[in-house]
C-alpha positions as CSV (number, residue, x, y, z in Angstrom):
1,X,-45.7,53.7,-32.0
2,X,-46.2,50.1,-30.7
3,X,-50.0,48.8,-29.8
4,X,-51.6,45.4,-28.4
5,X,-54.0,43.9,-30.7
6,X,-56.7,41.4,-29.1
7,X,-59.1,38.7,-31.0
8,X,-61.4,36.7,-29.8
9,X,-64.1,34.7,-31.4
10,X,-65.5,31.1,-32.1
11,X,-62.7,29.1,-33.9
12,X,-62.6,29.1,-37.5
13,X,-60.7,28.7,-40.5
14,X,-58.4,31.8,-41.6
15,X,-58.8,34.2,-38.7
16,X,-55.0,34.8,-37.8
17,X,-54.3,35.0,-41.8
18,X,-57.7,37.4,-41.6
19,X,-56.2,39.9,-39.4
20,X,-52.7,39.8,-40.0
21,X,-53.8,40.6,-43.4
22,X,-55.8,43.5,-43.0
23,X,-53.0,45.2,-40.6
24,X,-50.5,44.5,-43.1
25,X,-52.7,46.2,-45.6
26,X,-52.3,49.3,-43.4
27,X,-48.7,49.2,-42.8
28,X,-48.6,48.0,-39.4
29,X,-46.1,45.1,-38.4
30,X,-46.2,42.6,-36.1
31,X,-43.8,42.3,-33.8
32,X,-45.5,39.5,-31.8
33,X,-47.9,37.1,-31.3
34,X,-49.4,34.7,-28.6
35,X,-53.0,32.5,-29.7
36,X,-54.4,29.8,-28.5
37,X,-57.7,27.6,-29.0
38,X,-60.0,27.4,-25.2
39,X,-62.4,25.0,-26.3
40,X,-64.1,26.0,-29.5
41,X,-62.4,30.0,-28.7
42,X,-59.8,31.7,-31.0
43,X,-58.1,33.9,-28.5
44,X,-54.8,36.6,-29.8
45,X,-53.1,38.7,-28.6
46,X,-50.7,41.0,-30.5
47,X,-47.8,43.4,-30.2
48,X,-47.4,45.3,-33.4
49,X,-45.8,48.3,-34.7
50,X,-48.0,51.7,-35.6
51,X,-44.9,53.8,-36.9
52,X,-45.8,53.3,-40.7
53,X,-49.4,52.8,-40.6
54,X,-51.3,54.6,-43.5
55,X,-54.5,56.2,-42.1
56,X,-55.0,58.0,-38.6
57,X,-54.7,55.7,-35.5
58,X,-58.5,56.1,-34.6
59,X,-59.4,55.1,-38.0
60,X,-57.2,51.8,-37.7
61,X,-59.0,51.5,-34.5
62,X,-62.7,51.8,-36.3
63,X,-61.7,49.6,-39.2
64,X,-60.3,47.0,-36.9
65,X,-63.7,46.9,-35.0
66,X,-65.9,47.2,-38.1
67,X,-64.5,44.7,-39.5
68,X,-64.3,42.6,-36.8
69,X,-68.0,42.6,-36.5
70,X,-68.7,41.6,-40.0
71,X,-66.4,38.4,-39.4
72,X,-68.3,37.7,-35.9
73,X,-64.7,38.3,-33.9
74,X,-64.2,41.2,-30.9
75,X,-61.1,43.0,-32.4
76,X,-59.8,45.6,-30.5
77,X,-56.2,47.9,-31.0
78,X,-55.1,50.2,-28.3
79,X,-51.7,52.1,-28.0
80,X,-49.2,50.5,-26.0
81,X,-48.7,53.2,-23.8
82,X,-52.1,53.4,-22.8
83,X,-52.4,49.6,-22.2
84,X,-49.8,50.0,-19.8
85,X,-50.7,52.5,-18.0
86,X,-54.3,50.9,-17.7
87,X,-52.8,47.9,-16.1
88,X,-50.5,49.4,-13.6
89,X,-50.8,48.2,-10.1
């Protein structure tokens, strides 16, 4: 199961090594990976893969977020399919 991983949050020091650490922690790969700086902005976008991961999907989704918080960055995971199907014209 594949899933698009966004970040966004005021630029600072160890955010992509923040997050691709705590998915590889779960057992979720990254297949890949687009970021850029807008002004003082971090923005990333991820494709990763959800076939291995260690907990339930909607607890990878609640950890993501919590932590997110406590590092002052928007994280939010969603399943591919569902992304897609959201964006549909």
């Amino acid at each position: 199961m594949r899933a698009i991983v966004t970040v966004l949050g005021k630029d600072d020091v160890g955010i992509l090594s923040f997050v691709t650490a705590l998915l590889a922690e779960h057992k979720v790969s990254v297949l890949d990976i687009s970021q850029t700086i807008m002004r003082e902005y971090f923005t990333m976008v991820m494709l990763v893969d959800c076939a291995q991961i260690d907990l339930p999907f909607a607890e990878l989704v609640a950890l993501m977020e919590g932590q997110g918080k406590e590092h002052n960055l928007s994280i939010h995971i969603q399943r591919e399919d569902i992304f897609n199907a959201m964006h549909r014209i």
